[in-house]
N, C-alpha and C positions, 0 to 999 in steps of 0.2 A: 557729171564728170565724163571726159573722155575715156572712149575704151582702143584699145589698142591691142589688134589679134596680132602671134607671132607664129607665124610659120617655116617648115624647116622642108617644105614640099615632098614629107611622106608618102609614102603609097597611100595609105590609111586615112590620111588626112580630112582626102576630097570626097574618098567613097564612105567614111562614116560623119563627114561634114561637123570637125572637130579643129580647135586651133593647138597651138604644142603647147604655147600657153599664152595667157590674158591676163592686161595688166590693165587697172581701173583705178586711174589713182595713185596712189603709196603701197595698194596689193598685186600682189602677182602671183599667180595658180597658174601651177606648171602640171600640166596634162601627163596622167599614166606613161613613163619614157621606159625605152628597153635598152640593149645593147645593139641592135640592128641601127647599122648605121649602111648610106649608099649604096657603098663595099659590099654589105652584106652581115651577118652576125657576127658580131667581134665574139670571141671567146667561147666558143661553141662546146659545152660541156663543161666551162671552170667557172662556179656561180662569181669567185672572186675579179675574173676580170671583166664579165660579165658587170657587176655593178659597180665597178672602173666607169667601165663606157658608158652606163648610163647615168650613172652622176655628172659626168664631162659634158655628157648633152643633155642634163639637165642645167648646169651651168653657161652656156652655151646660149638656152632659152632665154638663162635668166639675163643676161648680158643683155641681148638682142631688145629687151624691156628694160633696159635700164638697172638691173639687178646685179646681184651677187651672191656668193654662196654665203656669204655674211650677215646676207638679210633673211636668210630662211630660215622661218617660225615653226616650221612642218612637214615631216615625210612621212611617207604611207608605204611600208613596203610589204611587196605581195610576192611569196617565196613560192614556187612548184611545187619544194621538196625541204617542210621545215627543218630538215638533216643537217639542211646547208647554213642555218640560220649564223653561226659563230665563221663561216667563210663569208660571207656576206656582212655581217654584222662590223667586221673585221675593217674592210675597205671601206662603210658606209664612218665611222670612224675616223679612219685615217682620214678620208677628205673634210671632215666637217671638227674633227680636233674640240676645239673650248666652243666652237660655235653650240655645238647640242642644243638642234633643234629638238622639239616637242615630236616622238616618234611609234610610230605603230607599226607591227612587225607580223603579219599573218599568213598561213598557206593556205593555197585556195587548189580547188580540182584541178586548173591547168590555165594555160596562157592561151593567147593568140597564134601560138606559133609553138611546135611541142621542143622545140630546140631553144627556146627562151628557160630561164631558168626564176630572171624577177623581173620585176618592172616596180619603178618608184613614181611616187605622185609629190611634187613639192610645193609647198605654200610660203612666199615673201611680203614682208611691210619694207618697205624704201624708208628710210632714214632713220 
């Protein structure tokens, strides 16, 4: 099967030699996304719009593969600060409604970046 990498030309990308995500087929694994977008960090201290944006560029990925947030089987979300989990949990919700993916929800010591609040990992079947 053909693979097909998708990139959104992060900083991160090139120096940890990583794609945002890969599609193999009918599957798509959508690489650890944050709220940093070009601009710079969208939502700086509100976990809620924080996982706005990084849903949007996880959707974004999934598009660019052929995808949708309709096809996603799996999210992996990794909190700073489990406090925040009902803000987060919240937005993560709203965008994904009757879809309810299959989901993991954990705090870990810290981010990439100490102004990051989550980062989400997604997994798609196409059709």
């Amino acid at each position: 099967m053909a693979r097909q990498n998708i990139s959104t030309g992060g900083p991160w990308e090139g120096k940890i030699s990583y794609s945002r995500a890969v599609r193999v087929g009918a599957h798509v694994a959508v690489s650890g996304s944050t709220a940093m977008t070009p601009s710079g960090l969208v939502g700086k201290g509100d976990p809620y719009a924080q996982t706005i944006q990084t849903l949007k560029t996880i959707e974004a990925a999934l598009q660019q593969a052929g995808a949708s947030l309709s096809d996603v089987v799996r999210t992996r979300i990794y909190l700073a600060n489990i406090d925040q989990w009902q803000e987060i949990g919240r937005a993560h919700g709203e965008v994904f409604g009757t879809i309810r993916p299959a989901t993991t929800m954990v705090e870990v010591k810290r981010l990439i970046d100490p102004d990051m609040l989550v980062e989400i990992e997604a997994d798609a079947v196409i059709g």
